[in-house]
MMTF fields as JSON, N, C-alpha, C and O atoms, coordinates in Angstrom:
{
  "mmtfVersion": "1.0.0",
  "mmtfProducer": "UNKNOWN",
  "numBonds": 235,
  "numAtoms": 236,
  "numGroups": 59,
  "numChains": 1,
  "numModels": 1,
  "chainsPerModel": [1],
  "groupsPerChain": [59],
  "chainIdList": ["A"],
  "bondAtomList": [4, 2, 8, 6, 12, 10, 16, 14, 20, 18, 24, 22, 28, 26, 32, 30, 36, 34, 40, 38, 44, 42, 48, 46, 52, 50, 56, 54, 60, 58, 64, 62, 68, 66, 72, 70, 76, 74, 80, 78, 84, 82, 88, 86, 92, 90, 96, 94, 100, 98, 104, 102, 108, 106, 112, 110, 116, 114, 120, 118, 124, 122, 128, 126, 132, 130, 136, 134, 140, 138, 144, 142, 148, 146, 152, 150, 156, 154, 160, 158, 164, 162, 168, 166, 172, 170, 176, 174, 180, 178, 184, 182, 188, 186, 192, 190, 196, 194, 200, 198, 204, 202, 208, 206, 212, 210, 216, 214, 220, 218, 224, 222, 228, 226, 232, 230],
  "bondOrderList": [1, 1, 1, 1, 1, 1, 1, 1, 1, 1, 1, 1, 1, 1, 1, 1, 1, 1, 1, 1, 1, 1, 1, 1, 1, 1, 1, 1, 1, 1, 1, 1, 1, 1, 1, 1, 1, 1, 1, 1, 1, 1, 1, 1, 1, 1, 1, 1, 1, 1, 1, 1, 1, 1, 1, 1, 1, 1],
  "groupList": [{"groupName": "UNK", "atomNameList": ["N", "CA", "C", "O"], "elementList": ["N", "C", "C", "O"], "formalChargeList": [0, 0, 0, 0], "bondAtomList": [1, 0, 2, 1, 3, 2], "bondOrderList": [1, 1, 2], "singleLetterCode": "X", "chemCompType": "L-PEPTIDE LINKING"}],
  "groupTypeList": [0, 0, 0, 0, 0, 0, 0, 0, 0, 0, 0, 0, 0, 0, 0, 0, 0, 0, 0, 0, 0, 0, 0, 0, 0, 0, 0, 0, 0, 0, 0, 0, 0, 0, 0, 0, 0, 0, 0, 0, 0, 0, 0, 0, 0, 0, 0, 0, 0, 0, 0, 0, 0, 0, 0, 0, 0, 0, 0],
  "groupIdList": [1, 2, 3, 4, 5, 6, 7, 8, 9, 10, 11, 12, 13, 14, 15, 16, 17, 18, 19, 20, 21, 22, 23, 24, 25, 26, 27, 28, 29, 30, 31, 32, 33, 34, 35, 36, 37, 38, 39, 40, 41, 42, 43, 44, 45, 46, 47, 48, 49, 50, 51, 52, 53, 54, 55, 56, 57, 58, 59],
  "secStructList": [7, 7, 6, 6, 2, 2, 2, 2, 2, 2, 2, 2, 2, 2, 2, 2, 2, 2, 2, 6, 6, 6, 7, 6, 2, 2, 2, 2, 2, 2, 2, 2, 2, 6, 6, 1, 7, 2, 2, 2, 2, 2, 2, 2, 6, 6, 2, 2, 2, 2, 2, 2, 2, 2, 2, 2, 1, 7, 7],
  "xCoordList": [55.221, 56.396, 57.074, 56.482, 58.277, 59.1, 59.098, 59.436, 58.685, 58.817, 59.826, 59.689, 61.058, 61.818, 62.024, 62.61, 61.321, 61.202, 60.096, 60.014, 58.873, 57.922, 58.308, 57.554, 59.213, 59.816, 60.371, 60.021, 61.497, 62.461, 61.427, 61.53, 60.318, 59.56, 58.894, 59.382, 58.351, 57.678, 58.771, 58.504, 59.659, 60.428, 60.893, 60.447, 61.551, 61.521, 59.957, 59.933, 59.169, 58.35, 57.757, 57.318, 57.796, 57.911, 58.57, 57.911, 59.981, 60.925, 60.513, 60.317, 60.408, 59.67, 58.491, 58.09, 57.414, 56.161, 56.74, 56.337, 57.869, 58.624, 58.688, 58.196, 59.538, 60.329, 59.097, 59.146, 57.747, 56.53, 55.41, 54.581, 55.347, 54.321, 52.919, 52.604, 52.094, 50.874, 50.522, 49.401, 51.963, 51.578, 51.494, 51.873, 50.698, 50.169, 51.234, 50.919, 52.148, 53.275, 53.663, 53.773, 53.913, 54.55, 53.763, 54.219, 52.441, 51.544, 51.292, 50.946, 51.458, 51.326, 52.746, 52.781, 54.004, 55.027, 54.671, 54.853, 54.149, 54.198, 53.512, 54.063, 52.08, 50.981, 52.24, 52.202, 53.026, 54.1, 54.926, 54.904, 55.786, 56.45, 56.125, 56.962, 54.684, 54.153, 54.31, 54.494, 54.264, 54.289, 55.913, 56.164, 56.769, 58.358, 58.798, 58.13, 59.529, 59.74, 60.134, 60.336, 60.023, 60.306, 61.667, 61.853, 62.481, 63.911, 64.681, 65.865, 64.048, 64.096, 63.46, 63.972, 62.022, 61.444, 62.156, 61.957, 63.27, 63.61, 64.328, 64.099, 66.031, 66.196, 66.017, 66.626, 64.639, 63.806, 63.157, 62.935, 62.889, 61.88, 63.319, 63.098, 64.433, 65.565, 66.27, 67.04, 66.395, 66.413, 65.794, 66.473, 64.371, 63.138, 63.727, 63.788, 64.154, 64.434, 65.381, 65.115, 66.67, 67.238, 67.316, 67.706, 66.796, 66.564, 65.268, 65.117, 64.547, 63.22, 64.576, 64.604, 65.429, 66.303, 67.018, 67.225, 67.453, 68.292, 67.057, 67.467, 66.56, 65.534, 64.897, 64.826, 64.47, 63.965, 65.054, 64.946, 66.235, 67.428, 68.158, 68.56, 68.523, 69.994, 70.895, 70.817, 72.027, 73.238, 74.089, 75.17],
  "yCoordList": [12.954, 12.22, 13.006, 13.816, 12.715, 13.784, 13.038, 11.859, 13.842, 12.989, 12.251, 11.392, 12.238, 11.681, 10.014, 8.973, 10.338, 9.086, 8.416, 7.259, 9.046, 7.88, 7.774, 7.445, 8.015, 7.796, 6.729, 5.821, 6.56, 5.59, 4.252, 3.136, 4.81, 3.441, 3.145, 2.118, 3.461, 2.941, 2.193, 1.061, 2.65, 1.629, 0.617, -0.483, 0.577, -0.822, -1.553, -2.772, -1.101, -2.167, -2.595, -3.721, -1.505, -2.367, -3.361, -4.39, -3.577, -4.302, -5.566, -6.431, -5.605, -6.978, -7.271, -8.361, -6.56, -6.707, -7.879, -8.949, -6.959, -8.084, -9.666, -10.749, -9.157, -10.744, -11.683, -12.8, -11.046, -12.121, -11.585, -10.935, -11.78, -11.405, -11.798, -12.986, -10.855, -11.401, -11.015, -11.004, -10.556, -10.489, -9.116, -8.026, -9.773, -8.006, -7.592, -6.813, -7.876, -8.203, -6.721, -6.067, -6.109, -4.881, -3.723, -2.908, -3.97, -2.992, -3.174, -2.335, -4.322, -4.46, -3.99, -3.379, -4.409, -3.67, -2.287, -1.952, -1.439, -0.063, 0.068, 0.579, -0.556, -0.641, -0.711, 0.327, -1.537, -2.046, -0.902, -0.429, -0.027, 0.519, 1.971, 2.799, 2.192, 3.474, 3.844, 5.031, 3.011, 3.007, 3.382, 3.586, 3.416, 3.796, 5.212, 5.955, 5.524, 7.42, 6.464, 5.341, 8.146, 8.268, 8.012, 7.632, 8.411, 8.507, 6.871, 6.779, 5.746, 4.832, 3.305, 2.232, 4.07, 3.568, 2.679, 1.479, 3.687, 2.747, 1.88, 0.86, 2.066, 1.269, -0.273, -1.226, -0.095, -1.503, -2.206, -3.403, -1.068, -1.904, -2.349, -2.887, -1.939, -2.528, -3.443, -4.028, -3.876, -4.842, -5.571, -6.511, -6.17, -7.239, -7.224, -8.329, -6.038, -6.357, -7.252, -7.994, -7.279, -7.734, -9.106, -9.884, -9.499, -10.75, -11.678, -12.893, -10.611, -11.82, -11.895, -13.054, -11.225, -11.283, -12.359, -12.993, -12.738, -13.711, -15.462, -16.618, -15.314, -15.998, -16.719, -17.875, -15.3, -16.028, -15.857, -16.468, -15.082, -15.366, -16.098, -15.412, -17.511, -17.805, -17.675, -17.683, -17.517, -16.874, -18.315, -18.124],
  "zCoordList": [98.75, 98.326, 97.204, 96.491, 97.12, 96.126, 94.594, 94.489, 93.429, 92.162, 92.054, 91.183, 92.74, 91.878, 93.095, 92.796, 94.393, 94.787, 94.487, 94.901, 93.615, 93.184, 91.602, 90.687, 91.552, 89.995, 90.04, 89.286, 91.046, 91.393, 91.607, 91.099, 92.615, 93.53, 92.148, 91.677, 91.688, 90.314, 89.346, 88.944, 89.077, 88.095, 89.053, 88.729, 90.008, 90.725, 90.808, 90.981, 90.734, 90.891, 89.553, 89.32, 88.643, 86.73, 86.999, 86.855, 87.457, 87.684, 87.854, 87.001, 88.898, 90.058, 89.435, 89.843, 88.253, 87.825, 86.475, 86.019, 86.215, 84.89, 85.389, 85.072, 86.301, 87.31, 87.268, 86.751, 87.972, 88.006, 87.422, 88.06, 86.445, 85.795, 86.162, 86.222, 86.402, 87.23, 88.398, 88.907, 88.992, 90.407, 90.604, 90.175, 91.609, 92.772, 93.653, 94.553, 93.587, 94.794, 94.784, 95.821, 93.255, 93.285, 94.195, 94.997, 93.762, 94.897, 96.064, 96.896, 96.195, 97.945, 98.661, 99.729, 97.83, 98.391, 98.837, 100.007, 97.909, 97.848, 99.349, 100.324, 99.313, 100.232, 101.733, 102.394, 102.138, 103.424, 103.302, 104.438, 102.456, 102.643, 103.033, 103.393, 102.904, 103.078, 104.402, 104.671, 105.258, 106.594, 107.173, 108.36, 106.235, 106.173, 106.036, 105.318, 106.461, 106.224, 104.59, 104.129, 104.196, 102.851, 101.9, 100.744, 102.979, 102.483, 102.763, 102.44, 103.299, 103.493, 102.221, 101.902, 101.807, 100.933, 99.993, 99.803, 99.272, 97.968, 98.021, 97.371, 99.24, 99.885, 99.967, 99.481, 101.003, 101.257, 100.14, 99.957, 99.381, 98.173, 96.661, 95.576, 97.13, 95.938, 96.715, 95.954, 97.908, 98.541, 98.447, 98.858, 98.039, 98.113, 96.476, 95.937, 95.682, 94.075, 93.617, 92.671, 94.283, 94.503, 94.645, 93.774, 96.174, 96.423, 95.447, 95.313, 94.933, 94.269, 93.028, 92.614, 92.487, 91.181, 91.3, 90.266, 92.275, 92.839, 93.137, 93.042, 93.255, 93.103, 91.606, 91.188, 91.046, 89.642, 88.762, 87.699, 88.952, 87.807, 88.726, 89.666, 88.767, 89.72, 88.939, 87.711, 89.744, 89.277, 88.265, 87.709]
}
């Protein structure tokens, strides 16, 4: 994987680690997306950022 996409995938999932504190959620993402080409990864995983943001911040 290229540093600067497990740079990216790592601060989104600080991210989402903030949002729920506690949860394993951020690593199991990682765990589902591995199975994704690479260039797709961050994508999918700032999409799930997104929507959990929308979730625990409502607008």
């Amino acid at each position: 994987m290229k540093p600067e996409t497990s740079r990216t995938l790592a601060q989104i999932v600080n991210s989402i680690n903030r949002m729920i504190p506690g949860s394993i959620l951020g690593s199991r993402l990682i765990d589902a997306l591995s199975k994704h080409p690479e260039d797709q990864q961050v994508t999918l995983l700032r999409a799930v950022e997104e929507a959990l943001r929308k979730i625990v911040e409502p607008e």
